[in-house]
C-alpha positions, -999 to 999 in steps of 0.1 A, spaced: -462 -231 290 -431 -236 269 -413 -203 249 -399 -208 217 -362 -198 217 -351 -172 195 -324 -186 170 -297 -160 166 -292 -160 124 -257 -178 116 -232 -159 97 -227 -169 64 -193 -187 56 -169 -167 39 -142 -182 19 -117 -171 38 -133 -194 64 -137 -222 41 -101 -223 38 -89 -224 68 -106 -254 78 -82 -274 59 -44 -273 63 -36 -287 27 -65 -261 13 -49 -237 29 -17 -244 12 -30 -251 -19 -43 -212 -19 -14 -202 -9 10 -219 -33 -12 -206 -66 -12 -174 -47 26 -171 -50 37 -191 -78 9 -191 -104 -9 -218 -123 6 -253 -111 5 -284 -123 -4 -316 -105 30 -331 -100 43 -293 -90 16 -292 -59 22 -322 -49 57 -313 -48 49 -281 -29 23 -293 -2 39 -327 3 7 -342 3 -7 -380 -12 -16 -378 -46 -53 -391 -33 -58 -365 -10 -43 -337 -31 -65 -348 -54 -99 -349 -29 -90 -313 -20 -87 -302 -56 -122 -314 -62 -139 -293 -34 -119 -259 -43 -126 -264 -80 -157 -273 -74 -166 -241 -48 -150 -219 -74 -123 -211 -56 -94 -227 -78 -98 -230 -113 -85 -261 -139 -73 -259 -172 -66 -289 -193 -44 -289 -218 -46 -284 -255 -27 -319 -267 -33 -345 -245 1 -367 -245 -4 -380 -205 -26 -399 -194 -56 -388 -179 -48 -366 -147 -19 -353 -158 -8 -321 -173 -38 -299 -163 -32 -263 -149 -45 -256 -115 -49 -217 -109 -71 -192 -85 -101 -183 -98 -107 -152 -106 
């Protein structure tokens, strides 16, 4: 006869977890924490990171909510350039 295990319910992930699965996340956090809104060029700057992979981990804070992104009002750039990355509130 066979007894079902009991599954122990998983804690939920917290964002503070979320973040600290990623080095350049991390950073990221903490480098709107300190400075403010940033732009592109100014975190790539500040986490040395390739623009495609800065770019990949902007993505999945933005799009957990964590980070927020504001474009601007006149669009003189090219697309990707110019917008405002802050925390979210």
């Amino acid at each position: 006869m066979r007894v079902a295990r009991q599954i122990a319910p998983q804690p939920e992930l917290d964002d503070a977890a979320f973040i600290n699965t990623s080095v350049t996340r991390r950073r990221i956090v903490t480098e709107l924490h300190v400075a403010g809104p940033l732009t592109f060029a100014e975190l790539l700057r500040a986490t040395g990171r390739s623009p495609r992979r800065l770019r990949s981990q902007l993505r999945s804070l933005v799009g957990r909510g964590l980070v927020g992104c504001t474009a601007p009002e006149q669009r003189r750039r090219p697309q990707g350039h110019g917008e405002l990355y802050s925390l979210a509130a």
